[in-house]
N, C-alpha and C positions, 0 to 999 in steps of 0.2 A: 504494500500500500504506500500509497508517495500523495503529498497534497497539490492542489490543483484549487487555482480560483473560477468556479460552477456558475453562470447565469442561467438562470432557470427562469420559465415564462410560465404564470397561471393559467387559469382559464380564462379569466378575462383579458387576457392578452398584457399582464404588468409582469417587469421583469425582475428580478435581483438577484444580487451577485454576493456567492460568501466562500470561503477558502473550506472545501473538501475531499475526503480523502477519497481517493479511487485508487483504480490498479490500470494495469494494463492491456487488459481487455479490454476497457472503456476508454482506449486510444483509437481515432480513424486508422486507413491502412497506411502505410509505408514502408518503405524498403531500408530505412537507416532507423535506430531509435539514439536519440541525442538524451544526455542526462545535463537538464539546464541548470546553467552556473545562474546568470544575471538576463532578465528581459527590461524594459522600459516604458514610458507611457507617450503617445500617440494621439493625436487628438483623434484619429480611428480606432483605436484604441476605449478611448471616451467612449465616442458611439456605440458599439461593441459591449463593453460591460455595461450601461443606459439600454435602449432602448430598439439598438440596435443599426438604427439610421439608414437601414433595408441593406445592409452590409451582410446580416447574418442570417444564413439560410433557416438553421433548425436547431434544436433545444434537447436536452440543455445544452452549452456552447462555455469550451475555454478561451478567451480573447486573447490578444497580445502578439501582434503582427511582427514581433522580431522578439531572438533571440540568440543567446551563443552559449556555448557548454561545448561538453565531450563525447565522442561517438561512443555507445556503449555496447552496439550491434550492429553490424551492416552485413546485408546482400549486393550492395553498392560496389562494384570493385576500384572507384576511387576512394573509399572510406574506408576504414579499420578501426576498430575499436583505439581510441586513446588519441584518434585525433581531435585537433581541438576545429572549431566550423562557426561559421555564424551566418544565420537566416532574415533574410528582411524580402518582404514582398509576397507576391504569386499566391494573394489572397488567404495565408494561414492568419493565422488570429481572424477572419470573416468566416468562407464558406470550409475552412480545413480548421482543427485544431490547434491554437497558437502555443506560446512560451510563456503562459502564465501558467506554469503548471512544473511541477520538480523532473519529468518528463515528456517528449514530444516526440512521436511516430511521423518522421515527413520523407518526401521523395529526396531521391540524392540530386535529382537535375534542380533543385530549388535551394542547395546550399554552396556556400563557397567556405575555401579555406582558411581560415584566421592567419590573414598574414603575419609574417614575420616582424617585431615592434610590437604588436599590439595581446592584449592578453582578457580575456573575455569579458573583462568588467569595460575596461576600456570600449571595445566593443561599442557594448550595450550606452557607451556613455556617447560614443557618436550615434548609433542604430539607427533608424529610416533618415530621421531628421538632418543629419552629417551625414549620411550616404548622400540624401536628396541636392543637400549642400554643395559636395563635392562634382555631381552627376552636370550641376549648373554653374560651379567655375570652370569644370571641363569645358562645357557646350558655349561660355563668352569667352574661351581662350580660344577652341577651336575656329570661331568668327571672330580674331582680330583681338580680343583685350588681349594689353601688356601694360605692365606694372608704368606708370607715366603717362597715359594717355588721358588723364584724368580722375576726376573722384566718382566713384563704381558708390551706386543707391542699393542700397538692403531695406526693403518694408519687412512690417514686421518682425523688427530687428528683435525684438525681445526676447521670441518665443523660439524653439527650438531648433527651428531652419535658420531662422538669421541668426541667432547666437552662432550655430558655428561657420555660417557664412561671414560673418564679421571678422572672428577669427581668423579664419583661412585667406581671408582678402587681404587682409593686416599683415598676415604672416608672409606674402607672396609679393608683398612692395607695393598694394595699392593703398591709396587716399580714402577712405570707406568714411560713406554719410547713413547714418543709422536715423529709422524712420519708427516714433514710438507714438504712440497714445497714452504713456504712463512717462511721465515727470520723473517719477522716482527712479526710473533706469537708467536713466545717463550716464552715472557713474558707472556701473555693469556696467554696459557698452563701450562708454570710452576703454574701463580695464581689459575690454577686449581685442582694442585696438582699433575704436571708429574714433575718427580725429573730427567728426560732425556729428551732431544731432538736430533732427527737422521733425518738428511737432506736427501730428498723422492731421491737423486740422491745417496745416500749410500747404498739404499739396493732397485732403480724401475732396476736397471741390472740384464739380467737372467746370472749364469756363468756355465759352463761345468758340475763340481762338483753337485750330487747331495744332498750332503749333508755339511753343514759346522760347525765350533763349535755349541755347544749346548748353545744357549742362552737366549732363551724366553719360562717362563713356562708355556706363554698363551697369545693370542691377539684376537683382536677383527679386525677386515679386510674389511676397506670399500672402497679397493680399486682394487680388484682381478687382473686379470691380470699376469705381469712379477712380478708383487711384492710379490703377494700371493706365487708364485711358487717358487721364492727367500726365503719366509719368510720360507714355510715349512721346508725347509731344514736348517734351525736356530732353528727349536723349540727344547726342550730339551726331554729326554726321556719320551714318554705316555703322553706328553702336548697334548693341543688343540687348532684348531685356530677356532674360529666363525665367518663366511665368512657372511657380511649384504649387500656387494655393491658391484658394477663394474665400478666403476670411473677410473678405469684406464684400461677397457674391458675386455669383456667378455670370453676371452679364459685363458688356464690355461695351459703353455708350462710346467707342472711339469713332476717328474718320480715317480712311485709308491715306489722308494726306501725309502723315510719318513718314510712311513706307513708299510714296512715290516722290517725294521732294529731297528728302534726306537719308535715305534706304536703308530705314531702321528695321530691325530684323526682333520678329517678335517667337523665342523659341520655347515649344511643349517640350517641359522635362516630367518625366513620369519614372520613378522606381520600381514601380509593381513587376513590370514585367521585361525590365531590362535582360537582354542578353548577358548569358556568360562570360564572357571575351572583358565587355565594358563593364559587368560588377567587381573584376578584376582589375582591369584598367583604377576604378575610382578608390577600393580598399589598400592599392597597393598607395595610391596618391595620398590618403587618408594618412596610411601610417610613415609616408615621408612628409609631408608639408602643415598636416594640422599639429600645431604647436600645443603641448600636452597638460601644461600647464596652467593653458589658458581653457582646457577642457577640463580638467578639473574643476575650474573656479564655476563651472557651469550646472558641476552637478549635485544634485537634492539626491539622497539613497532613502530607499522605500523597500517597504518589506508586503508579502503577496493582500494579507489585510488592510495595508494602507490603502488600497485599490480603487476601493467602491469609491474615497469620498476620491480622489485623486483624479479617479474618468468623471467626475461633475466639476469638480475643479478647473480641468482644462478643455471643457466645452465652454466654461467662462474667461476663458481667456487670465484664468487665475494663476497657469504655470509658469516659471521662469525659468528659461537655462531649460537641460536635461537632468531628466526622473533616472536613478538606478536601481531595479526594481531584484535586489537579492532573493530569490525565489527560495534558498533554503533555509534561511533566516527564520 
């Protein structure tokens, strides 16, 4: 018996979520079984242990879309037992089984290998949010940013995408303007190496103008919306902006005039179901260029009980930095 945090759904359709004990027949199927060290929190994550937010097919349901630990079984013939691995995407913690739970039965084409530098807590301390990060300084390196070409925009700087998008921008030579709606973060941010901070009611107004001075040679945007549509029209010539979220919804009141006057390049980063090749490519970049220190300063540890209040918490936009969720704690 190993414990595992259970959402379970009534008759009348409410959910909740409490830490119990199961075995291992009450794992989905899979060809590897990992014994987890550390998972994290998500704001799909949130939804997931809540109410589910039409993410989770069927009940009861373990949440927790990444995690890392050690192979403890495989049929896999790239796994053996003792390796260490870590999971983010391909819909586990939704419609599969996730890593809140002291064990996880997953396929082996949905894991990668815990690169060298990093060690499973670490991990979990970057998890989707520092994958997702890494996925979109890739995608604005690979269109042109280098460190000098100006100051590179982070919305959503606070929360777990831009924390360690701030970072890694800082760490890499750029000028990083961190984009908050909470006052109180600044400090944060700057200790994380954003040399700006721009209040989200400066630039969440859409205005007439579809274009305004050129000011940002690149961002990273977790917040779509009037602000994305806003920002386009600030990027500077042939910049790019790497759109990861819809925290401030899902529409996009923009004009195609960015894109054909000053050929700003608006690019879909999505972790779910990135290829193999490139979740390699970004873990390997992960454990050379994100500066570790400053990911420590990022993270809150949480234990599999702290959970419940933890997924309402960061549906409110209550979390800061990244959750480290010691699942045997």
């Amino acid at each position: 018996m190993f414990n595992a945090l259970m959402v379970n759904k009534d008759e009348e359709g409410k959910t909740s979520a409490s830490v119990e004990q199961i075995n291992e027949d009450q794992l989905m199927e899979g060809n590897v079984t990992v014994a987890v060290e550390y998972s994290t929190v998500n704001y799909k994550d949130g939804l997931c242990i809540g109410p589910g937010g039409g993410l989770v097919r069927n009940y009861p349901h373990i949440p927790g879309i990444d995690f890392a630990g050690t192979v403890e079984s495989s049929s896999d013939d790239r796994y053996k037992a003792g390796d260490k691995v870590v999971l983010t995407g391909w819909r586990v913690g939704e419609a599969h089984f996730g890593g809140y739970s002291q064990k996880a039965r997953v396929n082996g084409d949905w894991l990668v290998p815990l690169p060298k530098g990093l060690d499973t807590r670490t991990a979990m301390a970057v998890g989707t949010a520092g994958f997702t990060s890494m996925l979109s300084v890739m995608a604005l390196e690979d269109h042109g940013l280098k460190a000098g070409n100006g100051p590179v925009l982070v919305t959503g700087a606070a929360g777990g995408v831009g924390s360690v998008a701030v970072a890694l921008l800082a760490a890499l030579g750029h000028e990083v303007a961190g984009v908050t709606g909470r006052p109180e973060t600044a400090d944060y941010l700057k200790s994380l190496g954003a040399t700006q901070i721009v209040a989200r009611e400066e630039i969440n107004e859409t205005i007439k103008r579809p274009m305004e001075a050129e000011t940002w040679a690149g961002c990273v945007d977790a917040v779509g919306g009037d602000m994305l549509a806003r920002v386009l029209g600030q990027m500077k010539y042939g910049a790019s902006v790497a759109a990861v979220g819809l925290a401030g919804g899902a529409g996009l009141p923009a004009t195609v005039i960015p894109f054909l006057l000053r050929g700003v390049n608006l690019l879909g980063i999505d972790s779910v179901m990135q290829p193999y090749d490139n979740r390699l490519r970004a873990w390997e970049r992960i454990a050379q260029d994100l500066p570790m220190d400053k990911l420590e300063d990022m993270v809150r540890p949480a234990v599999l009980s702290d959970l419940p209040a933890l997924g309402k918490d960061i549906l409110k936009g209550q979390v800061q930095g990244r959750v480290v969720v010691d699942v045997n704690a």
